[in-house]
N, C-alpha and C positions, 0 to 999 in steps of 0.2 A: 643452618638457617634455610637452603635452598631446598633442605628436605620437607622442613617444616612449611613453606610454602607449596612444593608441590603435594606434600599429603591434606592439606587441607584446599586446595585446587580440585584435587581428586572427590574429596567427600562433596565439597560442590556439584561438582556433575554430577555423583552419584543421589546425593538427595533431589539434583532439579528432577532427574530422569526418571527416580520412581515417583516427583510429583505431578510427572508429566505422564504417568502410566493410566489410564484411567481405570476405572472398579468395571468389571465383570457388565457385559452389555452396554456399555456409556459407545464402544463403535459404532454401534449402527445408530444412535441417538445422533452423530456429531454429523453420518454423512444423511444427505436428503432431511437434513432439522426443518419441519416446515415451520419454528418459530426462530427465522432469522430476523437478528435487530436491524435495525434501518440502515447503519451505515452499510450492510451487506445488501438488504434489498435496493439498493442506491445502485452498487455495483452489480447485480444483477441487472435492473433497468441499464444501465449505460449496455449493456452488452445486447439486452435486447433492444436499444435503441441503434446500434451501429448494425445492425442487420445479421448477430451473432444468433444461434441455437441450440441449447444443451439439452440435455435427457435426465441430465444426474447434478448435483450441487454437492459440493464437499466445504466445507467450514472450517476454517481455522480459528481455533478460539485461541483469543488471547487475553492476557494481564489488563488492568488500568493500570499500570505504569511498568515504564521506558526498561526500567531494572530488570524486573522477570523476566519480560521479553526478551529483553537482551540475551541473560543468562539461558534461556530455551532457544534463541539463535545458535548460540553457541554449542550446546549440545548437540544442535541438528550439523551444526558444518563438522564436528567431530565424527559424524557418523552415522550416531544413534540415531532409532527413528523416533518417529511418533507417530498416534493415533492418526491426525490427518496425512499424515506422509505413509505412511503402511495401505490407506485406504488409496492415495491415488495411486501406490506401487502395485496396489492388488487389483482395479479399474484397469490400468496401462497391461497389466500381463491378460486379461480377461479378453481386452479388445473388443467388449460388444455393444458398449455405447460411443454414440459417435462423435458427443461433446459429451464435456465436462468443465463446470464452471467452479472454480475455485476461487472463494472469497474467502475474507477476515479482515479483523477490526484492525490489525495494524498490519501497513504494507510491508514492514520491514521481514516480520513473520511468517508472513502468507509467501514473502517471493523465498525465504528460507526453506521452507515447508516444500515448495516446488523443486527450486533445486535439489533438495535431498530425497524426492522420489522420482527425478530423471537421472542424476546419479548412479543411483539403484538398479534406476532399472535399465540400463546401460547397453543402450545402443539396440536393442529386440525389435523390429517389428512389433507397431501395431495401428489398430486403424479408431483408436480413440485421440482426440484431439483436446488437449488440455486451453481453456480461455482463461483469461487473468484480466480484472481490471484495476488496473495499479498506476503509479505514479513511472513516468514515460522512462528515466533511467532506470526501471525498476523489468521495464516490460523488455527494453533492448538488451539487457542482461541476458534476462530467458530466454527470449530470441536465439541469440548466441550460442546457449547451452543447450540448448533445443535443438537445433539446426546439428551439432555437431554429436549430438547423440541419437539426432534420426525419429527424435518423438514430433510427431503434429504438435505444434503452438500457435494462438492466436491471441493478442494480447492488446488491449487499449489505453492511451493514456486517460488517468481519472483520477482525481477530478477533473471536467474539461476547464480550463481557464477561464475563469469571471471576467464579465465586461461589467464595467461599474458605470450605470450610468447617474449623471449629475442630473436633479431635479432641482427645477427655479420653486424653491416655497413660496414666494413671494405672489401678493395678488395680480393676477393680469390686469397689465395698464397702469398697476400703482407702483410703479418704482421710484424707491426715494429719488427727492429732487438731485440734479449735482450739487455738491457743497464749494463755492469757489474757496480756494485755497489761497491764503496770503503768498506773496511774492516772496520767496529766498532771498531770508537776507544778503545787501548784499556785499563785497570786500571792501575793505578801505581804500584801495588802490578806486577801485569804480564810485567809490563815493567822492573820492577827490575829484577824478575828470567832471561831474557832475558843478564841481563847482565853480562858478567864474572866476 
């Protein structure tokens, strides 16, 4: 039994991975895509809203749903690379840009995607600076592995926290009247005193 689940554990990874492999030229498509969908140009803006700079944009593309993701998490903390992790492995050993803004549609991925090409590339000099804008326990992770693997990181929390504010619909000046409210009934002990 333990075998039959770790061979088929294995054909898992091995199908995610070559469906993570991409076809001949799709590399240079994924890094600088000038057709990034919204929720990346979002995270773009935030970064150039906090007074960040890049030169280069690398993308991580991901699944609509939680499962794939997942399963391509997992392959990247095993080891394996991918397309956008090879590209920032290959950006960080080049050293000649001096930001790099890595986005994608899911943060779980994109900070996966990260960690497995600081990993990689482990501990070298360089003078490329990788930006992230991701969700805040997302970005003090990288921090972390950042810091102790000697890579430049710069990292935002995002989205920034919504203020909800309440609007009065109602017309100025016309608010309904008070309604008086009948008296609480009230106990039988209090109705007794009441009585002479």
């Amino acid at each position: 039994m333990k075998k039959m689940v770790f061979l088929l554990s294995t054909a898992i990874v091995i199908v995610s991975a070559a469906c993570m492999t991409p076809p001949p030229g799709a590399r240079d498509h994924m890094v600088s895509d000038p057709q990034i969908i919204q929720e990346e140009s979002e995270q773009l803006q935030a970064l150039l809203d906090a007074g960040k700079s890049f030169s280069r944009v690398v993308t991580v593309p991901a699944a609509n749903n939680m499962l794939s993701n997942g399963v391509f998490i997992g392959v990247l903390m095993m080891g394996s690379g991918s397309t956008p992790a090879d590209s920032l492995l290959d950006i960080l050993r080049e050293g000649k840009e001096q930001a790099v803004a890595v986005v994608g549609k899911s943060n779980a991925l994109t900070t996966a995607t990260i960690k497995a090409a600081i990993r990689q590339f482990g501990g070298k000099p360089t003078a490329t600076t990788l930006l992230f804008a991701g969700e805040s326990s997302s970005v003090e992770e990288l921090q972390k592995l950042a810091e102790k693997a000697g890579v430049p990181f710069d990292g935002i929390a995002f989205p920034q926290p919504q203020v909800i504010q309440v609007i009065d619909s109602s017309p100025q000046g016309q608010n309904p009247p008070p309604q008086e409210k009948d008296p609480p009934p009230q106990k039988e002990e209090e109705q007794k005193k009441d009585l002479p």
